[in-house]
C-alpha positions, 0 to 999 in steps of 0.5 A: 435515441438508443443507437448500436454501432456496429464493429467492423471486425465482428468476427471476434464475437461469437459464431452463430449457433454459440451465441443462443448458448451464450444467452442460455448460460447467462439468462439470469444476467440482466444487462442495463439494455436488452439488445440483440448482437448482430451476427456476422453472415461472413468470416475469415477468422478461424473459429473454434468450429472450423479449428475443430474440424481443422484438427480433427477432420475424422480421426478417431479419439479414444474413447475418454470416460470418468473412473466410475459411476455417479457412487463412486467417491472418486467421480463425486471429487471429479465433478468439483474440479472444475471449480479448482484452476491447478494447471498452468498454461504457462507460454504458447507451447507449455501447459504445467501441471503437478500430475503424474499421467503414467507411463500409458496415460495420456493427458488433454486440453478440453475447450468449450466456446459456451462453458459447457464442459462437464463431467459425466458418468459412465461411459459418456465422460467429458462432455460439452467441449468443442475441441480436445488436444491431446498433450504429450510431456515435456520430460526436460520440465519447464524451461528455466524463464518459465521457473523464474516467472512462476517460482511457486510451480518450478517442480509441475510437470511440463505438458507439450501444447501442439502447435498447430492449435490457435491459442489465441482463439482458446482463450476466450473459451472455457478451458480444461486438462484432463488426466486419464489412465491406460483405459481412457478412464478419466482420473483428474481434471482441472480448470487452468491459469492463465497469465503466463500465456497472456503475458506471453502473447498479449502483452501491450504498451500502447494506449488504454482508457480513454484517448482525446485528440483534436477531433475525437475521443477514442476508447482502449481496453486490453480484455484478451479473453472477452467475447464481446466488449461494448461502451454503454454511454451516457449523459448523466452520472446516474440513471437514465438510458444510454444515449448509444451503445458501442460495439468495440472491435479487437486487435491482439487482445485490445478493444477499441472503438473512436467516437465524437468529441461530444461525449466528453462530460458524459459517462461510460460504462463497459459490458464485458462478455468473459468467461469467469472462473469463478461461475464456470459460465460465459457472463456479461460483466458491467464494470469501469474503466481500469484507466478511469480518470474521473467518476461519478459517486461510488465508481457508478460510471466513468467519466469522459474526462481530459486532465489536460483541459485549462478548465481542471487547473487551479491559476498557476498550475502549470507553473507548480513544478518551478514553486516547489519547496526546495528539497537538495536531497532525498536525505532532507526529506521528513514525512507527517503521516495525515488522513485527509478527514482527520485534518479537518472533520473536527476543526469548528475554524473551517467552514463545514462545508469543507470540513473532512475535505479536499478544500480544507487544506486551501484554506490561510487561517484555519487551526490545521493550516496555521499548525502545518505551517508552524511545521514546515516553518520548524522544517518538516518537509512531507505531508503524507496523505492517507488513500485518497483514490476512489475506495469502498466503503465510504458512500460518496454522496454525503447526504447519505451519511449517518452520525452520532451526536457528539452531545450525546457521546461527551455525556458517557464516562470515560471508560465507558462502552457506550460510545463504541456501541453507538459508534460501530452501529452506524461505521458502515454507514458515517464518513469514515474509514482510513481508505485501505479498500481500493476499487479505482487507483486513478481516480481521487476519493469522490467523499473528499470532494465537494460534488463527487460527480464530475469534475469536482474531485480532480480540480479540488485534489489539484487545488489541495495540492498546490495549497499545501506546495505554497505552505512548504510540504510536498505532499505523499500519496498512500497508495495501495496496489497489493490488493483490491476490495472486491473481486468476481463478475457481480460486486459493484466495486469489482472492475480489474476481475470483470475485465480479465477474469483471473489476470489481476488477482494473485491465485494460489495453486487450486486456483483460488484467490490469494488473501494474505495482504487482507483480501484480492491480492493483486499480481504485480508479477503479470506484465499488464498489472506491473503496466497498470501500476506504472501508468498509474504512478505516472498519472498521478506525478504528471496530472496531479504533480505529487511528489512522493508515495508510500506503498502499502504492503510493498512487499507484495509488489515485485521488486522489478515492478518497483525498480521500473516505477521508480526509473520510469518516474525518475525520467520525468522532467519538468520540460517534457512533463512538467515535473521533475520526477528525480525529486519523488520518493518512493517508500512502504512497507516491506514486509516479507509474509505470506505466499510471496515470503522468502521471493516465493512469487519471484523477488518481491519488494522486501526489507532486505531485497530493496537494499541498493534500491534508494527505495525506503522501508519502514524500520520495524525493529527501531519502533519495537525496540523504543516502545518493546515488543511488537504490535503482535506481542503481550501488550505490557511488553516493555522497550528502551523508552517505557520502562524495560527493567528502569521502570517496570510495570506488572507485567512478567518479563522474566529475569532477562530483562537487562538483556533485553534492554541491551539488546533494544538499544543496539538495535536503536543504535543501528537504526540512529545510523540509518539502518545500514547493514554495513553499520559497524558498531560495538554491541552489548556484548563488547563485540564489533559488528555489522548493524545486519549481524545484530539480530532480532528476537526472530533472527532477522537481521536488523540492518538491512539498507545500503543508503540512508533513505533507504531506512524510513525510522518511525515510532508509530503510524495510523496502524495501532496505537497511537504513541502517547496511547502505547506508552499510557499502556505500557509504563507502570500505572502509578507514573505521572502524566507529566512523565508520560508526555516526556516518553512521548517526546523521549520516543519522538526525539530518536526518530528525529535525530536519527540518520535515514527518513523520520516518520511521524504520525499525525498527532505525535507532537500533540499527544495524540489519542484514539482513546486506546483504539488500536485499529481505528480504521473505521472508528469514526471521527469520534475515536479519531478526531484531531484538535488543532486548538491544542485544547484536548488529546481526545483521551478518555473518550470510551472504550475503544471499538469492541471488535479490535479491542475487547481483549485489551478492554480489562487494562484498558478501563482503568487507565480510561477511568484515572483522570490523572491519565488525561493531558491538560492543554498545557502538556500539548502546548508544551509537546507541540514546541518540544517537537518543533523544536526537534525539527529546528535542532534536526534541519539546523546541521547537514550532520543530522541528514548525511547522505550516504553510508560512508559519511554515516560510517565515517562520521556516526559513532555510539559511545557507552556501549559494551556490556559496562554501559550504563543502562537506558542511555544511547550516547551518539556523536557525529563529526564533522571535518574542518577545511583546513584539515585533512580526512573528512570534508567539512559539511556544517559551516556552523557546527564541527561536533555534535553529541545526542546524549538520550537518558531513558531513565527515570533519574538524571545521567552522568556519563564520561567519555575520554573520546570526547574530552577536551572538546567545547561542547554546549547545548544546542540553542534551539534547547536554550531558547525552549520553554524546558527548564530542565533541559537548561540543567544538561551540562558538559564538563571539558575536563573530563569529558563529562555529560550530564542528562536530565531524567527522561530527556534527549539533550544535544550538545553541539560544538561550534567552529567558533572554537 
């Protein structure tokens, strides 16, 4: 039976005569249900017809007209301008625009309840307001907390609103300002934005979503602008009519509404009638919950859900937070970069119907599991999970996925289009894509889970979770709140953008949607999206007791958002909340691009402004200095570890390329040191400076955090391409493939040894291929797939995808086409130890993880440095103190000096250092006991104090207290 609850507070819908224009102007919407609104017989609330006559009760207005007539190039722009948003109404009293009304102009705000405003010609000018306000300017200019808010307008032009005026009625109408000259003609108009006065008048910290308690289930929605909200429920996951439709009421700018413990288990959808900017019209929006904690496949509906029930929690649930790995510090912390299909897509040892799924990793015996462990045996700590919250672009029910026989790909050569061409026929269609398209952020992934509809997807995240805790390895959630996939009144992914049309979205000043993160940059500077963001991070450490998270496009987001997110989780404990918040780290992407560049949206969340945060920041300049050049740059461009003027391949680099070696390896050399900016080293030069006095190619200082964990060092990651992929494509053709496997290791070795959080990208230790794919995000399980057998690389297996990669295909092809290229099983196996290896040797001293930047400065030093170094080698020691001494505190019970001697060379080094003569340097047991028989060859002379390295090897040389 289809039932209508009426709200008792209707006076909040729209007046009578408006509700026919209401339906005119959204005749063309068809709602799931046609129901007529019931119309209010009394009211006490001011609305727009009595505030207009309130007002306005006979005053005469003068007389407001467009500039000239329907030819007129000028009215011809004005009739466009509505379409733009260029004022701001920045607080309850300031509305800001960069518009110059002259000495006898005078400047209005227009308002229309069924967004009926126009632009006429002639005489008639505006039409279709129901009120006009006349606005006076403020010639002090914007108040000083209004510039700190909206930086990118500090020098608008600030308009007095008058305060008689009910702003919180205006709101749900179409808005305007208009500017007209001495003789009333109009000469600009424009639509508003509106977060400064949202934020200032409807910021709200109570409940939201959907709210169980012992009797009821009630329903929360912070939707100020809305005419009308209703919660359409039903009782299946698709299809069907409502069994009710509910009349939510307003308070401040929050609808809500209660209703019977009966609905959990079913579904619910919002009917949102907003005013859109983006259609100039009233229309009824049909969207999700923001809050949503469950879902049906593809975000159809919202599930009525309690994470609290027993009936969600794997056995021992409730105990996980007492059974986590040990970590004693932020410092011990290493991180294995997974995408949840990449584990398991491929790998015949589990059962298909957890293949690409939750489930795969609850499993003892599989080839992934057993090389998880042999990880987080070696030492590794953190598996970071790529997104795994409800994202466009993968269809949650399986059954309708496409696919390619994989039969029929392995019969193409290796440098062949083929696979591509059959590959991105049907991406958009397989179950692939890395997740980057965000439609709910509190909800996991339905294409994960084994039955994307009810309760599937959180039980199976649970059980992920506490499976991959029982192996050893915290787990990171990637999440992505810098922007979302969709946007507008009409996408079926769109949700944030129906609610509050215009709040969410970061615009730029004509009003329009900003891009700069890919698409729908979010706006994290406006309280209510900061609010979602925390609650969400919360969520999911309280009911999905996650342990870290990764921030994509960090630097999109506020710094003071992330101040708060981080405090906020850190004030988690286990007593109260069942997990210990101090133990989550936080770290992403600081990048400093686009409209938020140089604090351009207040102090955004970058490299440099995150110092003295104990946030971390992926280092960019230690990669590009491994490998050289940039993701952005000439791909032959050589680094340290690929051949820069040791070992050149065809590619120009010019008569600087010794330079350019030096500089590579001081900036190596600050990041082995965490990155820190008061890092004091002597550089290529002789000179001693700070690590943020070393400067990259673009002038950006190199180091740029106050504490180690501050510094996420990393060589690659899912974003180009892989590391054994970049270094095939960059060394000289004619080297080996066994030399290629030792760069890879050679690159990965830095990462692991250096001071700061390693980063490793899933598949680094197993010489990982995309096949040269340098943006595979949806390339499928062919061009992505992973082998926990050790048996291929998945080298050679096409051409990469053509729409990323064409341009790269002609130095592509021939290395695809050289069997001499492709690893043997016994390269991976040889690869896998090696980094297990380099964990075992990184957790076997605290020296390699010293916690903060004064033990680093106190105790880190680079030797062969200056412009006399040999070239192609990094020479660092670490020092520890003794109990008996004085000066530095011993931390190591085992080792009391450690040396790391990095030969990027293609012939063995000797290096003699008086500073570490006459000491009992041997090389590190975990290197003794290795299958490398060359590393074996690395000596060290007392006498002299003389190292010596083999060809492409990082050896290291411990001191133990023995002596």
């Amino acid at each position: 039976m289809l039932l209508l609850r009426s709200s008792p507070f209707l006076h909040h819908l729209p007046t009578p005569t408006s509700l026919t224009s209401i339906t005119s102007h959204t005749h063309h919407l068809q709602p799931h249900f046609p129901l007529r609104l019931p119309v209010p017989t009394t009211t006490t609330t001011t609305t727009l017809s009595s505030q207009r006559h309130r007002l306005f009760p006979s005053k005469s207005i003068p007389l407001l007209r467009c500039s000239a007539l329907s030819s007129s190039p000028v009215t011809s722009q004005l009739k466009d301008s509505l379409m733009y948003s260029r004022a701001y109404w920045v607080s309850e009293s300031i509305i800001a625009w960069d518009v110059d009304v002259g000495i006898n102009g005078s400047l209005y705000l227009f308002a229309s309840e069924t967004a009926s405003l126009s632009i006429t010609d002639g005489d008639y000018g505006i039409q279709g307001h129901d009120v006009k306000f006349k606005l006076e300017e403020d010639t002090h200019g914007l108040p000083q907390n209004v510039m700190e808010k909206f930086p990118h307008i500090k020098d608008y032009r600030a308009f007095k609103v008058p305060p008689s005026l009910d702003a919180k009625v205006l709101l749900k109408c179409q808005l305007a300002v208009a500017a007209f000259d001495d003789v009333g003609k109009c000469s600009n108009i424009t639509g508003l934005q509106l977060p400064g006065i949202l934020d200032e008048l409807f910021s709200y910290s109570g409940p939201l979503g959907a709210v169980y308690s012992t009797e009821a289930i009630a329903l929360f929605l912070w939707a100020p602008t809305a005419q009308a909200v209703r919660a359409c429920i039903y009782k299946d996951s698709s299809g069907g009519s409502p069994l009710e439709i509910v009349q939510l009421e307003e308070t401040k700018g929050v609808w809500s509404t209660k209703g019977p413990k009966s609905w959990d288990g079913c579904y619910y959808v919002y009917e949102v009638s907003v005013y859109h900017p983006s259609t100039l019209q009233i229309v009824k929006c049909h969207a999700n919950d923001p809050y949503a904690r469950g879902l049906s496949a593809n975000g159809g509906r919202t599930l009525f859900v309690d994470l609290d029930s027993d009936t969600l929690k794997p056995d021992g649930w409730e105990k996980l937070a007492l059974e986590k790995p040990d970590l004693l510090s932020f410092s011990d912390t290493s991180i294995y970069e997974l995408h949840v299909r990449d584990f398991s897509a491929s790998d015949l040892t589990v059962d298909n119907e957890f293949r690409g799924g939750y489930l795969a990793f609850t499993l003892q015996d599989s080839a992934g599991i057993r090389h998880l462990k042999k990880l987080s045996d070696a030492g590794l700590t953190h598996v970071h999970l790529l997104p795994a919250f409800q994202f466009a672009d993968v269809d949650d029910e399986k059954e309708k996925w496409k696919s390619v026989d994989t039969e029929i790909l392995e019969k193409f050569s290796p440098d062949s289009a083929e696979q591509q061409a059959l590959i991105t026929a049907i991406q958009n269609s397989d179950g692939y894509n890395w997740g980057y398209n965000p439609v709910l952020w509190g909800v996991p992934k339905g294409s994960y889970a084994s039955n994307p509809n009810g309760s599937c997807r959180i039980i199976e995240f649970r059980r992920m979770v506490k499976a991959l805790n029982h192996i050893g390895l915290r787990v990171v959630l990637d999440v992505v709140y810098n922007h979302l996939h969709a946007s507008g009144p009409y996408d079926e992914n769109s949700v944030l953008d129906k609610i509050v049309p215009g709040y969410y979205l970061r615009r730029n000043t004509d009003g329009f949607i900003e891009n700069s993160t890919c698409v729908n940059n979010t706006a994290s500077e406006h309280f209510m999206v900061e609010r979602l963001i925390i609650d969400d991070l919360l969520h999911w450490v309280v009911n999905y007791k996650v342990d870290g998270f990764r921030f994509d496009l960090m630097g999109h987001i506020m710094k003071r958002t992330m101040m708060k997110a981080k405090d906020a989780i850190s004030s988690l404990t286990k007593e109260k909340n069942g997990v210990d918040g101090s133990s989550v780290y936080i770290y992403g992407e600081g990048w400093d691009f686009g409209e938020v560049a140089r604090n351009g949206r207040g102090v955004n969340a970058s490299q440099v402004n995150l110092s003295g945060t104990g946030i971390g920041s992926f280092n960019d300049r230690i990669r590009d200095a491994i490998l050289g050049g940039s993701p952005f740059g000439h791909p032959l461009q050589q680094g340290f570890v690929t051949g820069l003027l040791l070992q050149p391949n065809d590619h120009d680099h010019g008569t600087a390329a010794g330079e350019m070696l030096a500089a590579s390896k001081d900036h190596i050399q600050v990041g082995m040191a965490a990155n820190l900016r008061d890092f004091v080293l002597t550089n290529c030069l002789g000179k001693e400076v700070k690590g943020s006095e070393v400067l990259t190619h673009g002038s950006a200082p190199v180091g740029f955090a106050s504490n180690p964990t501050e510094t996420v060092n990393y060589v690659s990651a899912h974003d180009n391409e892989t590391l054994f992929d970049i270094i095939s494509l960059k060394t000289p053709m004619e080297i080996s493939v066994n030399e290629r496997c030792w760069i890879n290791h050679l690159a990965t070795s830095i990462i692991a040894l250096s001071q700061g959080i390693p980063f490793f990208h899933a598949g680094d230790e197993l010489l990982r291929s995309k096949s040269m794919d340098r943006d595979s995000y949806n390339s499928g399980d062919w061009f992505n797939r992973l082998d926990f057998t050790y048996n291929s690389n998945n080298w050679g297996v096409g051409l990469p995808p053509k729409q990323k990669n064409e341009k790269s295909w002609p130095l592509i092809k021939p290395r695809l086409a050289d069997p001499s290229f492709k690893p043997q099983r016994s390269h991976i196996l040889v690869a896998v130890e090696n980094f297990s290896n380099l964990l075992r040797i990184r957790y076997s001293s605290p020296l390699f993880r010293l916690r903060t930047a004064t033990a680093i400065q106190e105790r880190v030093r680079f030797h062969n440095t200056g412009p006399s170094s040999i070239p192609g080698v990094i020479v660092m020691s670490i020092e520890d103190g003794h109990e008996s001494q004085h000066g530095l505190s011993q931390l190591d019970p085992i080792y009391s000096y450690i040396v790391v001697v990095i030969n990027a060379r293609p012939t063995e080094v000797s290096f003699t250092s008086p500073a570490l003569r006459a000491k009992h340097f041997e090389l590190h047991p975990v290197q003794l006991m290795s299958t490398d028989e060359v590393i074996k060859a690395s000596t060290y002379e007392e006498s002299r104090g003389c190292f010596v390295v083999p060809s492409r090897r990082t050896s290291v040389f411990v001191e133990p207290r023995k002596f």
